[in-house]
C-alpha positions as CSV (number, residue, x, y, z in Angstrom):
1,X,29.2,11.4,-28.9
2,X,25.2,12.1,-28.7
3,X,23.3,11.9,-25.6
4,X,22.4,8.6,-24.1
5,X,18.3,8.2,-22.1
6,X,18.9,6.2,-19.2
7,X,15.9,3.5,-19.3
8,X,14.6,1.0,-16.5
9,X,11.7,-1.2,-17.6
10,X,10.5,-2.9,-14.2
11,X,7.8,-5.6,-14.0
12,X,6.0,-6.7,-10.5
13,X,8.5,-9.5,-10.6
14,X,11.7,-7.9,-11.6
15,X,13.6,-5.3,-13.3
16,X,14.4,-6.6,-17.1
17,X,16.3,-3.9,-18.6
18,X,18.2,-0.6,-16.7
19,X,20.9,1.2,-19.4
20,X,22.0,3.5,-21.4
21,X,20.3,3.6,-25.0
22,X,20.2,5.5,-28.0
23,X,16.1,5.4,-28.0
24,X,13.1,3.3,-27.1
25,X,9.8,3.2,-28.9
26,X,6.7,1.8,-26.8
27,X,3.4,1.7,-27.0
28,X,1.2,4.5,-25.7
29,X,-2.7,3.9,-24.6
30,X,-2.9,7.2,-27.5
31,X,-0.5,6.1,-29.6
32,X,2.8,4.7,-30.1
33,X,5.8,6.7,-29.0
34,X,9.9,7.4,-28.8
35,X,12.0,8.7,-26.3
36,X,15.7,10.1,-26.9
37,X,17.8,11.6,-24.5
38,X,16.5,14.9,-23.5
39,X,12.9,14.4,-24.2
40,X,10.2,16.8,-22.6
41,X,9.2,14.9,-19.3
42,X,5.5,13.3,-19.5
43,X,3.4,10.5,-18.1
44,X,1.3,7.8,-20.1
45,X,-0.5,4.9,-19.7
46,X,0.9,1.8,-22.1
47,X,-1.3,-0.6,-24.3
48,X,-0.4,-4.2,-24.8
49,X,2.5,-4.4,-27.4
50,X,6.5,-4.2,-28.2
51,X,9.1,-2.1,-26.3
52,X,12.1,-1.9,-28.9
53,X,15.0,-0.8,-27.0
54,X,17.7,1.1,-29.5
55,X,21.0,1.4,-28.9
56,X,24.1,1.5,-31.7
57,X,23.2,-1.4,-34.0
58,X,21.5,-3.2,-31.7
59,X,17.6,-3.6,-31.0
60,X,16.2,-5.2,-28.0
61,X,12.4,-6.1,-27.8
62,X,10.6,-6.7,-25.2
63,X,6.6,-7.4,-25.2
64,X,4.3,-5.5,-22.4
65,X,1.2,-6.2,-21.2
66,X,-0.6,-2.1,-19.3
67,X,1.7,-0.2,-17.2
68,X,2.8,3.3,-17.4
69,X,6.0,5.0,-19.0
70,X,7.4,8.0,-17.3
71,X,9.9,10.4,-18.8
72,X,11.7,12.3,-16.5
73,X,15.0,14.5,-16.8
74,X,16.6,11.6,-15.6
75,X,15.7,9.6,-18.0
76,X,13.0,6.5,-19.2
77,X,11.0,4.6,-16.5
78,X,8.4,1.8,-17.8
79,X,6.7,0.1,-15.2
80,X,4.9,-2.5,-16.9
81,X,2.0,-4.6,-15.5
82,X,3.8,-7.9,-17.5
83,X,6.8,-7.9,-19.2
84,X,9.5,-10.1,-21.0
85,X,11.6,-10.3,-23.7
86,X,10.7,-11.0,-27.0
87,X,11.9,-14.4,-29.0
């Protein structure tokens, strides 16, 4: 079985998401970008966009509004300044 990225996507109101996924693709203030298990930590700022959440089969989206993604050994932390899930 590959690696799973643990990823929490927190908003000032709540926490929407907190798993383990096969990938998640947001999108950085410099470009867009994906994180898989294992990825070299870093810290970004996040432009207005889609968060797609991958895991199996399945894709979650969820649209964000600023905020900052963090990438840590532990895993995926998006701490958005709005978030919710796409329709």
């Amino acid at each position: 079985m590959a690696d799973k990225l643990h990823f929490s996507l927190v908003s000032p109101e709540r926490e929407l998401f907190s798993g383990l996924v096969d990938q998640v693709d947001a999108p950085g203030s410099e470009g867009d970008f994906g994180v898989l298990a294992n990825h070299a930590p870093f810290m970004t700022a996040l432009k207005e966009g889609p968060v797609r959440v991958r895991d199996g089969g399945t894709t979650t989206v969820f649209n964000v509004r600023g905020g900052f993604a963090d990438v840590t050994p532990d895993g995926l932390t998006i701490l958005a300044e709005h978030a919710a899930e796409a329709n």
